[in-house]
Backbone as a ProteinNet text record, in pm:
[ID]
protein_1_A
[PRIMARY]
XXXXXXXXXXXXXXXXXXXXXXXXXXXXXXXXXXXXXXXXXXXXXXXXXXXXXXXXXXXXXXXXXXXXXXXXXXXXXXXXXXXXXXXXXXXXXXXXXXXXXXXXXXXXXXXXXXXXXXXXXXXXXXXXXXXXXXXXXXXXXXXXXXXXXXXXXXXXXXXXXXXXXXXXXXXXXXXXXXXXXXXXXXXXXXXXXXXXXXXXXXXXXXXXXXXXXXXXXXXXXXXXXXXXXXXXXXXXXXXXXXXXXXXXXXXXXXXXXXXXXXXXXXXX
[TERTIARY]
14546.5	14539.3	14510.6	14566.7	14549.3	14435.6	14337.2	14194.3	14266.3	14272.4	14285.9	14155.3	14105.1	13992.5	14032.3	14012.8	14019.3	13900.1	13804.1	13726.4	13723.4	13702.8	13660.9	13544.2	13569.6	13385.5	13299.2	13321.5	13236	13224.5	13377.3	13388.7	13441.7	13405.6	13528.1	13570.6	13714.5	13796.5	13821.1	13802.7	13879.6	13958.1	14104.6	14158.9	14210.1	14217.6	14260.4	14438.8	14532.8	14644	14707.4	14782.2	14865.8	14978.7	15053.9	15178.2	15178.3	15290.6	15262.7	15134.7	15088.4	15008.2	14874.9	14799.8	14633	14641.7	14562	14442	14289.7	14247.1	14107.9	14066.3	13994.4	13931.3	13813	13744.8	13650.5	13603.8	13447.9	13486	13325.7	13277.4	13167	13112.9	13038.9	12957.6	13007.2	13015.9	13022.3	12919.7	12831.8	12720.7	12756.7	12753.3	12797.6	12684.6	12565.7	12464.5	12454.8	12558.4	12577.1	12602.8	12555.5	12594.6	12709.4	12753.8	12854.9	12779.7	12693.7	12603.6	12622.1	12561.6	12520.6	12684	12798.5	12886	12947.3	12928.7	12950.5	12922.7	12766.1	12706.2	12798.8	12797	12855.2	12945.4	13052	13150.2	13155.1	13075	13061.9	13022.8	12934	12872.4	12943.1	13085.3	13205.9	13275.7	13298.6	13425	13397.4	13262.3	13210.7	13220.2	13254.4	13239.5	13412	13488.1	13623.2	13646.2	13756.2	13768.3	13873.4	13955.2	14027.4	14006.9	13880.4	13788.3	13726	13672.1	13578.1	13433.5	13345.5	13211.4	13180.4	13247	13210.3	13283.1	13228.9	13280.8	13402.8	13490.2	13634.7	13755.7	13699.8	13755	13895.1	14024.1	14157.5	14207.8	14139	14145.9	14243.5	14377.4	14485.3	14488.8	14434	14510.9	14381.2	14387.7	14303.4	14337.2	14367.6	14405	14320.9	14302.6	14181.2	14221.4	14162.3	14207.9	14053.3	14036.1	13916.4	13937.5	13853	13858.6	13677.8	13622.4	13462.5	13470.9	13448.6	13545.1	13402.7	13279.6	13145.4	13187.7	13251.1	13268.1	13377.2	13479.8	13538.6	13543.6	13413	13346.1	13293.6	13237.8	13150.5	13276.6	13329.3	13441.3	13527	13539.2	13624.7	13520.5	13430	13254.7	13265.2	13307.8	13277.8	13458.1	13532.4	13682.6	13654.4	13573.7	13560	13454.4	13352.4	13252.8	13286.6	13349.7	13304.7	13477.6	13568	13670.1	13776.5	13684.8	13801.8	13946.8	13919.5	14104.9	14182.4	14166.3	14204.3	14284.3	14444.3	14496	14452.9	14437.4	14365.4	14425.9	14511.3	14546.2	14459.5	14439.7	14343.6	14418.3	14458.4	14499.5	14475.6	14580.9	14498.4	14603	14613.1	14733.7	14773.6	14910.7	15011.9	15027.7	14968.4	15011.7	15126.3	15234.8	15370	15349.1	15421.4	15386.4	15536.1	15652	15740.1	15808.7	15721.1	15694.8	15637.7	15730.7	15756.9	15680.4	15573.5	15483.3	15513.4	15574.4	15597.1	15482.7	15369.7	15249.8	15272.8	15203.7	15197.5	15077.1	14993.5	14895.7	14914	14963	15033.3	14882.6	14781.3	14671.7	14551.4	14561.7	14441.8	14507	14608.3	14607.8	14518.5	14464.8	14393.5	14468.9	14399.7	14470	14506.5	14439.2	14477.8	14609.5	14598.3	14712.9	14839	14829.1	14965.8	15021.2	14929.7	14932.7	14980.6	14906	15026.9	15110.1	15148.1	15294.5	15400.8	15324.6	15430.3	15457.8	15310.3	15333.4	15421.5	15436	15488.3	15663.3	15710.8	15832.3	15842.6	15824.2	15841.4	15849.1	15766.8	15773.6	15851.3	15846.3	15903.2	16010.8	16061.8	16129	16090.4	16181	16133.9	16253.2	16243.3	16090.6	15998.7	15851.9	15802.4	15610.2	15561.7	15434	15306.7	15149.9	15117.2	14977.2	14893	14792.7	14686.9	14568.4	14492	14398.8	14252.9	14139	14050.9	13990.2	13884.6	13757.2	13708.6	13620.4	13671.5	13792.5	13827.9	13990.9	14062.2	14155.4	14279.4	14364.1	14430.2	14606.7	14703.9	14831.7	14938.1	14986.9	15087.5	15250.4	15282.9	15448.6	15545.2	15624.4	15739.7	15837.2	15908	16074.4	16163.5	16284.2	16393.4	16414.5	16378.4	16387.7	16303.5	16167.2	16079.1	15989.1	15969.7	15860.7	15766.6	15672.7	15508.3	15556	15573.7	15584.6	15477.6	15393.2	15241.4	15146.2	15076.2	14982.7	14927.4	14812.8	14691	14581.2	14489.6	14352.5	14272.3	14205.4	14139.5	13985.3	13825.4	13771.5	13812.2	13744.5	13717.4	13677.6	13676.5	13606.9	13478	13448.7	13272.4	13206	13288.2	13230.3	13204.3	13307.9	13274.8	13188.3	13181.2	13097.3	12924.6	12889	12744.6	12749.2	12822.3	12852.7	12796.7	12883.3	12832.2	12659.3	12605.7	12499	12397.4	12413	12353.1	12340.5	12434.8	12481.1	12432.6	12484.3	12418.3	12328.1	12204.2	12100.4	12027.6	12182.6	12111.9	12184.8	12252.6	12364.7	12332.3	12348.1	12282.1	12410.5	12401.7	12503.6	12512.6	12666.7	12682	12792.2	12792.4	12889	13041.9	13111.6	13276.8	13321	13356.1	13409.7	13500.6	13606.4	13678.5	13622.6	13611.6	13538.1	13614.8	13569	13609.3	13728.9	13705.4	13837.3	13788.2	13945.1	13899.2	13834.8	13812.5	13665.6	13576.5	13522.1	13341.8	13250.5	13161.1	13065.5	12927.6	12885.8	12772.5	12831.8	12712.7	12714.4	12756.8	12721.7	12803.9	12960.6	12972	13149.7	13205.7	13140.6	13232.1	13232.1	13145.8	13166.7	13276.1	13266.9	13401	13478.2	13487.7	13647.2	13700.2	13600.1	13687.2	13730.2	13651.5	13670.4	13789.1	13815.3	13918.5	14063.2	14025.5	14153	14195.4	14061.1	14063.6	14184.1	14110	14165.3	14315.2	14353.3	14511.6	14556.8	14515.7	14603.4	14595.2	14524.6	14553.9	14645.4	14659.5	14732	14914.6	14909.4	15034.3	15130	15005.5	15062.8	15075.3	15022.9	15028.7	15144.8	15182.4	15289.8	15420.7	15432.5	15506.6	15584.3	15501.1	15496.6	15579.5	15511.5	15524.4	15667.3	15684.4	15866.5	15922.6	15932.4	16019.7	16068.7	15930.8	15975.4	16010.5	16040	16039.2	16176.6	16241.9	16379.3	16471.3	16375.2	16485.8	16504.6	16558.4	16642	16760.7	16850.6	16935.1	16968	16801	16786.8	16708.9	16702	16601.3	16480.9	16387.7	16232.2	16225	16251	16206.3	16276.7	16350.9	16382	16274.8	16136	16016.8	15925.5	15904	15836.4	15687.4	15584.1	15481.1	15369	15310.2	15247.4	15063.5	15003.4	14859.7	14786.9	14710	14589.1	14447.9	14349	14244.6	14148.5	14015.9	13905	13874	13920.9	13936.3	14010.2	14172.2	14306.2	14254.2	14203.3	14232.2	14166.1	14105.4	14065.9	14123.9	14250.6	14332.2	14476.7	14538.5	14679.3	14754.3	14573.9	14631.4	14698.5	14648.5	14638.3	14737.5	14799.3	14875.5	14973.5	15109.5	15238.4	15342.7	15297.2	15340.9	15361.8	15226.1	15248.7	15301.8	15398.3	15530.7	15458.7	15385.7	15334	15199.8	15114.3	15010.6	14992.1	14939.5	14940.1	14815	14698.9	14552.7	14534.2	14634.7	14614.6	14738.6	14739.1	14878.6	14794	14678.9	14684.3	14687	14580.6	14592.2	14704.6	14823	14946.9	15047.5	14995.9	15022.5	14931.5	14865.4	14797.5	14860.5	14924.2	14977	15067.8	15159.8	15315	15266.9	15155.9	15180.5	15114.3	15044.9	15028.4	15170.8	15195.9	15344.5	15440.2	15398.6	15481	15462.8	15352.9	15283	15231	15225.2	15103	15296.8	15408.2	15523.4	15467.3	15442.7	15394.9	15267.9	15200	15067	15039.3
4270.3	4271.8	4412.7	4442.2	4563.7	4530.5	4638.5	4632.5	4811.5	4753.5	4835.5	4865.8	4934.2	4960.5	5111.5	5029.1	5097.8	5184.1	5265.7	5301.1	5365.1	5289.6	5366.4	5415.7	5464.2	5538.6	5447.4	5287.6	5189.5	5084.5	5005.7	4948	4968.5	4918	4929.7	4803.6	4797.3	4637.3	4708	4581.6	4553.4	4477.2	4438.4	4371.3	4353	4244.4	4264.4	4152.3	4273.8	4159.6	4141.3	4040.5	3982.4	3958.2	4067.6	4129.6	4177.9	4125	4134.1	4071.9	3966.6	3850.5	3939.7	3906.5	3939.2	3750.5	3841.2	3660.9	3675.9	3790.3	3826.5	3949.8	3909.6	4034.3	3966.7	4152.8	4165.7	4229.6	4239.4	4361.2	4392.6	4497.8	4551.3	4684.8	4719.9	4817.2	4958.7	5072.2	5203	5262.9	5339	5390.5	5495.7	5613	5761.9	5801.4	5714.3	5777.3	5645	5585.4	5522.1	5545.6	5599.7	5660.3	5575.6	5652.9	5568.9	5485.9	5459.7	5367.6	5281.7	5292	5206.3	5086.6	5181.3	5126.2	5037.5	5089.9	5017.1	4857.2	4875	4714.6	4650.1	4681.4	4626.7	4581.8	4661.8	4582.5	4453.6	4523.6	4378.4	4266.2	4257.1	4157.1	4075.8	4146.3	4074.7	4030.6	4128.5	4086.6	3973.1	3973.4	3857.8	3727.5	3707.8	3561.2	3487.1	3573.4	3556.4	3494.2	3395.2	3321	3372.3	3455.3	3512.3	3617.7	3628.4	3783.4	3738.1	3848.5	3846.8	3859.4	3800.8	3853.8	3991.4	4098.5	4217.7	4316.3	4418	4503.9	4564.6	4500.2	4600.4	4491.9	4355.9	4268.3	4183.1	4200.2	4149.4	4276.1	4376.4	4476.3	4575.8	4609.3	4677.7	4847.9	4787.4	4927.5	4923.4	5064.5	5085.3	5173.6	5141.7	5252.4	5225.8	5387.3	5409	5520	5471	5585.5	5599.2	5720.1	5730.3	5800.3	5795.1	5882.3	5967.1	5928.4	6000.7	6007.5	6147.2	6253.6	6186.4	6202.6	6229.3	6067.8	5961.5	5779.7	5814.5	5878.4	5906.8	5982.4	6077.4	6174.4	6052.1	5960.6	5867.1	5779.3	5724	5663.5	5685.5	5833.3	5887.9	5861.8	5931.9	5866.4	5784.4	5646	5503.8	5495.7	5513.7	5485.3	5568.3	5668.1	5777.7	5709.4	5634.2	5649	5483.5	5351.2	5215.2	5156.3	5271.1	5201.2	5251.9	5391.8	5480.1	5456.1	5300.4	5289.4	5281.2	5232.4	5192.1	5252.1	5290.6	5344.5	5344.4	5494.1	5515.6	5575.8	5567	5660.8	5621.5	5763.5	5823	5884	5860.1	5888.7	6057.4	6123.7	6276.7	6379.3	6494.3	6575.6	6564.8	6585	6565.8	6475.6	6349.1	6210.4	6149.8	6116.1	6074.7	5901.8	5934.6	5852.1	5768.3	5871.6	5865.3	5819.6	5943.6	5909.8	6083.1	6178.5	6310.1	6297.1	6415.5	6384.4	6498.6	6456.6	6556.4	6628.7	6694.4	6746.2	6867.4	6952.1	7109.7	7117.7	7062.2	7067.7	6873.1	6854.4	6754.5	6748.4	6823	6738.9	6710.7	6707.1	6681.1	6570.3	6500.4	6397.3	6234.5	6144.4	6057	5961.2	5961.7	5889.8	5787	5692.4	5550.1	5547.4	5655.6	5657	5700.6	5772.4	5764.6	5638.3	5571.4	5440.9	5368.7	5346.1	5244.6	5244.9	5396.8	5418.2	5377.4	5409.9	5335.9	5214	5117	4959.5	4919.1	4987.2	4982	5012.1	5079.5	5149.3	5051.9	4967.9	4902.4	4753.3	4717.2	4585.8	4537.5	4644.5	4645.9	4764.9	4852.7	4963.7	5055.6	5113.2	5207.6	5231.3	5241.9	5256.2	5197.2	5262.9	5171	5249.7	5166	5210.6	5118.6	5194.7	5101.1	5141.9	5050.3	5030.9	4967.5	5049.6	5030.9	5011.8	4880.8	4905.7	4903.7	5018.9	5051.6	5087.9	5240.1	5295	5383.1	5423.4	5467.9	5379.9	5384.2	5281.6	5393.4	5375	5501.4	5396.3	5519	5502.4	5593.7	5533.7	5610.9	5588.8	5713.4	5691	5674.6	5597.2	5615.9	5632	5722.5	5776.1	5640.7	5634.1	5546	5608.7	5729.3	5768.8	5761.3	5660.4	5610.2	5745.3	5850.5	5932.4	5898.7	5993.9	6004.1	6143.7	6053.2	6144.8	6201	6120.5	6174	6056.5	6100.1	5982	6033.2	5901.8	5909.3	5902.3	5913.7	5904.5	5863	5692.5	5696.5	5634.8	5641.6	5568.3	5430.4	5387.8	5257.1	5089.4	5015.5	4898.5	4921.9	4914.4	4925.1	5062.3	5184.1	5272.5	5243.7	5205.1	5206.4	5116.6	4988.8	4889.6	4939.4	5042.2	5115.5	5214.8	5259.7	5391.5	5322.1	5194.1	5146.4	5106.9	5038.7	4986.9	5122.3	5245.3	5360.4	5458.5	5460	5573.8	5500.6	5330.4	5275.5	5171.3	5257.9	5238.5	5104.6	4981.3	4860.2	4763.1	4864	4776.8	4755.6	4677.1	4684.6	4651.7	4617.2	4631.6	4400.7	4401.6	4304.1	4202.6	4070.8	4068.1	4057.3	4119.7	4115.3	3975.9	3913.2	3799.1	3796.8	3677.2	3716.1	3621	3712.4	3603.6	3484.8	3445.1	3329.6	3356.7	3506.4	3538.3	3694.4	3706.9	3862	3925	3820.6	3898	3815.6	3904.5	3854.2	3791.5	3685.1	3615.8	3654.2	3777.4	3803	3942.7	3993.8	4167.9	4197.5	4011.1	4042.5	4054.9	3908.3	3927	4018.7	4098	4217.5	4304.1	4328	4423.6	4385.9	4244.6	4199.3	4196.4	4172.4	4176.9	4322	4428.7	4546	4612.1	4554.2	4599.6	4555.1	4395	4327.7	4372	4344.5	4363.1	4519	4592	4719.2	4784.3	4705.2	4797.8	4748.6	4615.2	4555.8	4652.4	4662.1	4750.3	4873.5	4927.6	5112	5083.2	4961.5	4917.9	4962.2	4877	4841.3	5009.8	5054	5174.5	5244.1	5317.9	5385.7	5366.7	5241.3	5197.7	5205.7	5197.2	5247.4	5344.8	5407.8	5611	5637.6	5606.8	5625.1	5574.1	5441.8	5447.3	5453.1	5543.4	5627.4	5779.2	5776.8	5942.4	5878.4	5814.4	5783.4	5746.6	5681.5	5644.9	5756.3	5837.7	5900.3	5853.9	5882.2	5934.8	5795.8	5802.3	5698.4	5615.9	5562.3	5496.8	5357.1	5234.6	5110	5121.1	5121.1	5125.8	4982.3	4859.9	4733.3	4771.8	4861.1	4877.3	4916.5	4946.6	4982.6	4870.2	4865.8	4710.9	4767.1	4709.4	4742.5	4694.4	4718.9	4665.9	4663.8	4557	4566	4551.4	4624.5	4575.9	4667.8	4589.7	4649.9	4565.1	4540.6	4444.5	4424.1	4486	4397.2	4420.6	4384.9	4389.3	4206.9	4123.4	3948	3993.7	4095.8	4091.1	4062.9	4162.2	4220.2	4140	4113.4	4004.4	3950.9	3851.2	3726.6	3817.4	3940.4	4002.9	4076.5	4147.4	4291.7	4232	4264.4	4227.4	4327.2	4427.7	4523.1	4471.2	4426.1	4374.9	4287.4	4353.8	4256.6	4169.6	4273.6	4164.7	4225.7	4102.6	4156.6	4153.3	4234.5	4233.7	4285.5	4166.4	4240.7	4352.9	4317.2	4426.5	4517	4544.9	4673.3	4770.3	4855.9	4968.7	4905.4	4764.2	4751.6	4724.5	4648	4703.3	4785.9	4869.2	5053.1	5120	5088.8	5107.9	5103.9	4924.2	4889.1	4956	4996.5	5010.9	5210.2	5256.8	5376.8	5381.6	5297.7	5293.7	5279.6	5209	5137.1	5272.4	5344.5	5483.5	5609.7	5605.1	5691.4	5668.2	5548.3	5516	5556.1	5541.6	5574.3	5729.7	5831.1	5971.3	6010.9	5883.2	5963.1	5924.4
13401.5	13254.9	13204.3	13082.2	13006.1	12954.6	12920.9	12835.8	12694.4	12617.6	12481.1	12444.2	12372.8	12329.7	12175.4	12055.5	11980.5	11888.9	11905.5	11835.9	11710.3	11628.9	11457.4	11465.9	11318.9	11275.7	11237.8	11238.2	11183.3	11314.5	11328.6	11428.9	11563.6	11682.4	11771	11845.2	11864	11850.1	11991.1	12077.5	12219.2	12236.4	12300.6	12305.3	12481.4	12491.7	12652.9	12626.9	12709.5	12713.9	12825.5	12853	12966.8	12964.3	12972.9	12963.3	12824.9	12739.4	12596.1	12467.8	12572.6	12463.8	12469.7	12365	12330.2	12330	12485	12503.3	12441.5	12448.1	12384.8	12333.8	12219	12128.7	12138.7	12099.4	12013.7	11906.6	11864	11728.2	11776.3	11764	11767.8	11710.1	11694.1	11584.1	11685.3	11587.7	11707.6	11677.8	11815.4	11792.7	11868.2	11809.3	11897.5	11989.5	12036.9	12031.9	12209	12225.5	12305	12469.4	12534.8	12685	12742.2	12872.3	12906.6	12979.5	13045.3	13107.6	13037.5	12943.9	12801.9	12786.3	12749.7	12750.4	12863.3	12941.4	13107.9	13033.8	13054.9	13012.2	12930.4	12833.7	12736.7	12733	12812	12884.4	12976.4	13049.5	13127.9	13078	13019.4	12909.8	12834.6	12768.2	12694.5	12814.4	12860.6	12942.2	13041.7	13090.8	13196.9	13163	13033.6	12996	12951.1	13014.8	12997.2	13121.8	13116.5	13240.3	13370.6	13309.9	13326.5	13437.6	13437.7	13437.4	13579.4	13691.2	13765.3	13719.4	13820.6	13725.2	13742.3	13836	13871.6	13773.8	13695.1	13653.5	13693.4	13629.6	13652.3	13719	13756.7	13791.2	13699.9	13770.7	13662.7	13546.1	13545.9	13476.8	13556.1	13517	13575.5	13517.6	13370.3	13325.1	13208.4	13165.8	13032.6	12911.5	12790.3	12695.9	12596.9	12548.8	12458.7	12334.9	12231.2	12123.6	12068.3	11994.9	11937.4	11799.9	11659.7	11609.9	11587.6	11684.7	11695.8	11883.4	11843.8	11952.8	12076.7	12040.3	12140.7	12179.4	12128.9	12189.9	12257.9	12220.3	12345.2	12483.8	12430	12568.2	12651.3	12609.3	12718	12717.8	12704.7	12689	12844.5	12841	12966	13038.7	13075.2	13190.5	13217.5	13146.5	13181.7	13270.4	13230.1	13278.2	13491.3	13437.9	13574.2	13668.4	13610.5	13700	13751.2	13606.1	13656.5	13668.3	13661	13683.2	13741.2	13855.1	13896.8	13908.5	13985	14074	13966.4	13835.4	13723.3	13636.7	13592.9	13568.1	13413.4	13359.1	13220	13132.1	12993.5	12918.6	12818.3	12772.2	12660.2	12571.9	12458.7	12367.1	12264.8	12338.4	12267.7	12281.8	12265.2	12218.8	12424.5	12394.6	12505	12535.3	12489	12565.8	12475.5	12541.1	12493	12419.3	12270.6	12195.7	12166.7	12190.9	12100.7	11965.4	11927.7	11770.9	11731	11618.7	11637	11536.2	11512.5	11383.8	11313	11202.3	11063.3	10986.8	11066.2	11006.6	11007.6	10901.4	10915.6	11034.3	11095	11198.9	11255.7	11382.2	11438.5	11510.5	11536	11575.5	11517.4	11389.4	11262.9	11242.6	11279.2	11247.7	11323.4	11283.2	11412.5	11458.2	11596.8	11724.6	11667.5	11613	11551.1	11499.3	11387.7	11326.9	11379.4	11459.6	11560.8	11587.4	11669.7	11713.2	11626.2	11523.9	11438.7	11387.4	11367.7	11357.7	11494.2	11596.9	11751.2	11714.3	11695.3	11685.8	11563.1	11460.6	11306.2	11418.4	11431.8	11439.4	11586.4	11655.8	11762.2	11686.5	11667.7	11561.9	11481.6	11321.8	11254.6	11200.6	11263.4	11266.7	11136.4	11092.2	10961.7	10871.1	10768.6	10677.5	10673.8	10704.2	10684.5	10632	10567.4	10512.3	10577.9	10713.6	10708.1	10659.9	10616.8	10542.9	10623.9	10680.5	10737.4	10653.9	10663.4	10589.6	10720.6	10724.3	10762.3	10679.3	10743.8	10669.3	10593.2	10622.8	10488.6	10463.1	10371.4	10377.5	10426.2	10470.4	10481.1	10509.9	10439.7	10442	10485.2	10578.7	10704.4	10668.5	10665.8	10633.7	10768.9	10770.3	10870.4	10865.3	10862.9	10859.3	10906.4	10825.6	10882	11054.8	11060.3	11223.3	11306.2	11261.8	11331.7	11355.7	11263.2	11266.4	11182.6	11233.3	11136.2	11039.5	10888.5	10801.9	10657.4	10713.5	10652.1	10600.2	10518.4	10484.5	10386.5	10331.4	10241.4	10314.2	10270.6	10317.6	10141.6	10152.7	10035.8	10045.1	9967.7	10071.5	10065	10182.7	10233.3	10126.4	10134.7	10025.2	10116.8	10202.5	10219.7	10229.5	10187.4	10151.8	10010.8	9933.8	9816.6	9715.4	9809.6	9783.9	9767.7	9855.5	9933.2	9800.7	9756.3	9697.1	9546.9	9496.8	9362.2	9400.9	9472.6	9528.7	9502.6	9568.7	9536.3	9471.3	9341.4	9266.7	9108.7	9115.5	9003.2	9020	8905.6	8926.1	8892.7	8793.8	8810.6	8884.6	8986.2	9066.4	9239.5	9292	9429.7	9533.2	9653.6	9740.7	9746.9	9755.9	9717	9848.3	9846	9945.2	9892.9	10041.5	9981.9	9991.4	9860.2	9885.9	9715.5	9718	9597.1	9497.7	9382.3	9283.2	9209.6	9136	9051.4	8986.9	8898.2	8816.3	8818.9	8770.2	8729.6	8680.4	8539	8468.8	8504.1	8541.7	8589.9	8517.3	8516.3	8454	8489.2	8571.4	8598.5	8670.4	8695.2	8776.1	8894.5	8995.5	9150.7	9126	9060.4	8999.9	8985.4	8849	8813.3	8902	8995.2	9093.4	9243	9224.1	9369.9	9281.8	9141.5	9113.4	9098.3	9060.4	9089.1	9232.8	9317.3	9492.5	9465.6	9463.8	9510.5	9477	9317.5	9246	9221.9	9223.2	9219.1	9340.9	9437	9614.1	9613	9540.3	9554.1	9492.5	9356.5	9238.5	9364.3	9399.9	9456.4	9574.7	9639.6	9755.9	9697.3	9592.9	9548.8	9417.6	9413.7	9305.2	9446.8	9554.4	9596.9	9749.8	9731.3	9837.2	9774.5	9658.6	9566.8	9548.9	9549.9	9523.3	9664	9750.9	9910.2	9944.5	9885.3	9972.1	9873.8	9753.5	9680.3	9748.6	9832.1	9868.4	9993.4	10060.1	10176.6	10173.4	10083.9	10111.7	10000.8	9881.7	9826.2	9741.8	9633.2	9474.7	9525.1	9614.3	9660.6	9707.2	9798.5	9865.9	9768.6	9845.4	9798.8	9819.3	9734.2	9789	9868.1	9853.7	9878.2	10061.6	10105.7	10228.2	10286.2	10290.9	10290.9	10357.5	10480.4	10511.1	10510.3	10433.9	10407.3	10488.6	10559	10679	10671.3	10650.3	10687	10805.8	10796.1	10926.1	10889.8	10993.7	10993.8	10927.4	10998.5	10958.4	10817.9	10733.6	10588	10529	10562.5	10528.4	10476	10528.8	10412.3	10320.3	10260.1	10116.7	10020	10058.8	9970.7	9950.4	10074.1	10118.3	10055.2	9977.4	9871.6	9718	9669.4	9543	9556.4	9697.7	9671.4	9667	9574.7	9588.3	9654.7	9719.3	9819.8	9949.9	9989.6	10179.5	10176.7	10269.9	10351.8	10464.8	10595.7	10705.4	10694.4	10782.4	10821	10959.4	11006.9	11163.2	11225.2	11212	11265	11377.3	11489.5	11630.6	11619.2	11528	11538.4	11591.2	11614.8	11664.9	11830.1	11853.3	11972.3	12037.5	11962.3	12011.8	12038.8	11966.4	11992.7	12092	12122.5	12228.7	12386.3	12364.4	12493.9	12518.7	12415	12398.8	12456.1	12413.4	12440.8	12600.4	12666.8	12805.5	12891.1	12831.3	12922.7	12937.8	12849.6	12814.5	12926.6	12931.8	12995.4	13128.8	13164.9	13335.4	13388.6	13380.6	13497.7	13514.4	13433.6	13412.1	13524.9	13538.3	13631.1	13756.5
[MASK]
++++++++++++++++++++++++++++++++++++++++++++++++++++++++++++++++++++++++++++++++++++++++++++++++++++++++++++++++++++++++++++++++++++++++++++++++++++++++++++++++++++++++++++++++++++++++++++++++++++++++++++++++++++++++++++++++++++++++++++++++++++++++++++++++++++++++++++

């Protein structure tokens, strides 16, 4: 079995698959402050209770691919691949590793690993044009060339940055849960504040996917040729409201993940 392992600046999602299928995830907190020891455990701990699985560290585990965008989780990251899973064929996601997928940046390595990645899984999946829309910690939007390149992005914050941000900036407003309210206009102070996350984050979903496969297909081209793609741990916020997203696809980076191992382990 493949073990994926995607690390954000908030969360990090594991996925283990068998051949093409994800038989198991998880989602867990990232702590940069985590040793690879530390991580070892932790592994084992998830992974031990899979049936699939040996009880010994590293057991049914063939292959491993890893992306990071907090550089010090991927320093221990490599430690743990070196010390608890030598025999274990490992790609790490980082400049020179073959993606195929040509990135249209004035600096091709300020861009993050993730986002490579889901441009592979985006342009393997669903080919291109195509726009995808990650919600993370920050929400961010990736262009894809009809030629299946990385032709740039947004970067905007996050709904739980911005949720923390109203909670601390106004002073009779506190931190609230994400859930969708009753209606748009609000009948009390939690309301009005999920209906602007909600409806707020659709509306910026849908103006700014917009914009994006206008330039993406051209003055002559169809914007609606544009397959608009979600993911990322609070992409159902938004789903029901945006009239932009085409699919949603929770493990697109972890399937960019696989797709860029499969690429690379003939290479090492």
């Amino acid at each position: 079995m493949l073990l994926t392992i995607d690390v954000g600046n908030t969360h990090t999602v594991l996925g283990l698959f068998d051949g093409e299928e994800i038989v198991e995830h998880w989602r867990i907190s990232t702590d940069a402050r985590r040793t690879a020891d530390e991580l070892a455990v932790l592994l084992q701990g998830l992974m031990g209770m899979h049936p699939l699985l040996g009880d010994e560290l590293g057991d049914g585990i063939e292959g491993i691919a890893i992306c990071s965008t907090v550089p010090s989780v991927l320093h221990e990251l490599r430690e743990v691949t070196r010390r608890y899973y030598g025999d274990v064929p490992a790609v790490l996601v980082e400049p020179g590793i073959k993606t195929g997928v040509p990135i249209l940046m004035d600096n091709p390595k300020e861009v993050g690993a993730d986002r490579i990645i889901n441009a592979v899984a985006a342009v393997e999946l669903y080919g291109g044009p195509a726009v995808v829309v990650d919600f993370g910690t920050a929400t961010t939007f990736d262009a894809v060339s009809a030629r299946g390149e990385y032709a740039g992005g947004v970067i905007a914050p996050g709904i739980e940055i911005s949720v923390e941000a109203l909670g601390v900036k106004g002073a009779q407003l506190r931190k609230i849960e994400l859930a969708r309210p009753r209606s748009v206009i609000g009948k009390n102070t939690v309301e009005a504040m999920q209906s602007g996350i909600v409806y707020g984050f659709a509306g910026q979903v849908d103006g700014v996917t917009q914009r994006m496969a206008r330039e993406l297909v051209g003055p002559d081209g169809d914007p609606d040729d544009v397959t608009v793609i979600a993911t990322g741990g609070l992409a159902p916020m938004v789903l029901g409201e945006s009239s932009e997203i085409d699919e949603h696809e929770p493990w697109l980076t972890l399937i960019g993940l696989r797709l860029v191992y499969e690429r690379n382990i003939a290479r090492m």
